[in-house]
C-alpha positions as CSV (number, residue, x, y, z in Angstrom):
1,X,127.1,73.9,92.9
2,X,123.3,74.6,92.3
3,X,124.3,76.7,89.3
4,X,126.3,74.2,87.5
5,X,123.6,71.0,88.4
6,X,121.2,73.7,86.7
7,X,123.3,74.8,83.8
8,X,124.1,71.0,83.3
9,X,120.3,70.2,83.4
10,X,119.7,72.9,80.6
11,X,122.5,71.9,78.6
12,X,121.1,68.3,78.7
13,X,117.4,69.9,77.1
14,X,118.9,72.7,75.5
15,X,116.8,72.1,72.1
16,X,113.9,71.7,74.3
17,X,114.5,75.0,76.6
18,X,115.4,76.9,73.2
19,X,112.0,75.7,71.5
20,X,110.1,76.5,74.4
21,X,111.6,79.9,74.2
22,X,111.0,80.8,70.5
23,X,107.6,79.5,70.6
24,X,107.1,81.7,73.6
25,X,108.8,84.7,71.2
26,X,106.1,83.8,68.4
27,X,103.0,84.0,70.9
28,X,104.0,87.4,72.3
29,X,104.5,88.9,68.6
30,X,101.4,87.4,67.2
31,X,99.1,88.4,70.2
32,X,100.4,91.9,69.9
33,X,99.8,91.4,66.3
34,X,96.4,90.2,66.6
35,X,95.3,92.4,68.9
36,X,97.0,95.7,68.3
37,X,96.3,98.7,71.0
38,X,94.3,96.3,72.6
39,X,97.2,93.9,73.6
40,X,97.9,93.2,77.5
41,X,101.2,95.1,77.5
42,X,102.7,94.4,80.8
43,X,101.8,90.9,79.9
44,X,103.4,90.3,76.7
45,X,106.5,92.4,77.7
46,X,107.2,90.4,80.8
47,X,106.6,87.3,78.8
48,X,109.0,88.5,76.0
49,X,111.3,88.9,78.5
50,X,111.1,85.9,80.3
51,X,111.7,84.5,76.5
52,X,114.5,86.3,75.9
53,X,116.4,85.7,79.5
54,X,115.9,81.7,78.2
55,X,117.3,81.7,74.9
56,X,120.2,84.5,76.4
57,X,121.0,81.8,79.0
58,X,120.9,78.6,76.1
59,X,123.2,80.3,73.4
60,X,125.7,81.7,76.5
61,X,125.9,78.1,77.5
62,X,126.4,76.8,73.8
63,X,128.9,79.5,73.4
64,X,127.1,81.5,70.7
65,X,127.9,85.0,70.7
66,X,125.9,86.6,67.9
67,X,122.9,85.1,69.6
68,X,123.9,85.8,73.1
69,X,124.4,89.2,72.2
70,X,121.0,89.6,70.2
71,X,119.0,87.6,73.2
72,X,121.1,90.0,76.0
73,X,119.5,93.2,74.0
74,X,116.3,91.6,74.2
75,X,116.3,91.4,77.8
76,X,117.5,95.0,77.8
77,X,114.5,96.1,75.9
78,X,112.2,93.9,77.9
79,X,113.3,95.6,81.1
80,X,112.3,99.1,79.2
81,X,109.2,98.1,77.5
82,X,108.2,96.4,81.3
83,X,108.9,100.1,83.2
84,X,107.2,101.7,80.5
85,X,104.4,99.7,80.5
86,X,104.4,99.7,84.3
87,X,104.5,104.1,84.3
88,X,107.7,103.7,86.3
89,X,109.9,105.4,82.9
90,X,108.2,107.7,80.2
């Protein structure tokens, strides 16, 4: 039941969770972009993929595959580019 009163509570701020969630995509990228080798790493990659487990979660409940689908392989990076960063993977 705690899943559903959730899922409901997204779907009723879904363009508000999805906005959140680009905007959290765009500040990752650019920090990374404006700060090059010198970017926090770990940081930006659990970030990214706390972004991408959001939007994955909005478009499954809108029903959007292509997106669901695109978001999904973002977390899947994420989880790599988090154990990479974190010397647990080379």
């Amino acid at each position: 039941m705690a899943v559903h009163t959730l899922n409901q509570f997204v779907l009723r701020n879904l363009r508000t969770f999805e906005m959140i969630g680009v905007l959290m995509r765009i500040f990752s990228f650019s920090l990374v972009s404006w700060l090059g080798a010198a970017s926090p790493f770990m940081f930006v990659w659990v970030f990214n993929t706390i972004d991408a487990v959001l939007l994955s979660w909005c478009s499954a409940l809108r029903r959007d595959t292509a997106y669901t689908t695109l978001n999904t392989f973002w977390v899947l990076v994420g989880v790599v580019g988090v154990l990479r960063a974190g010397n647990v993977i080379h």
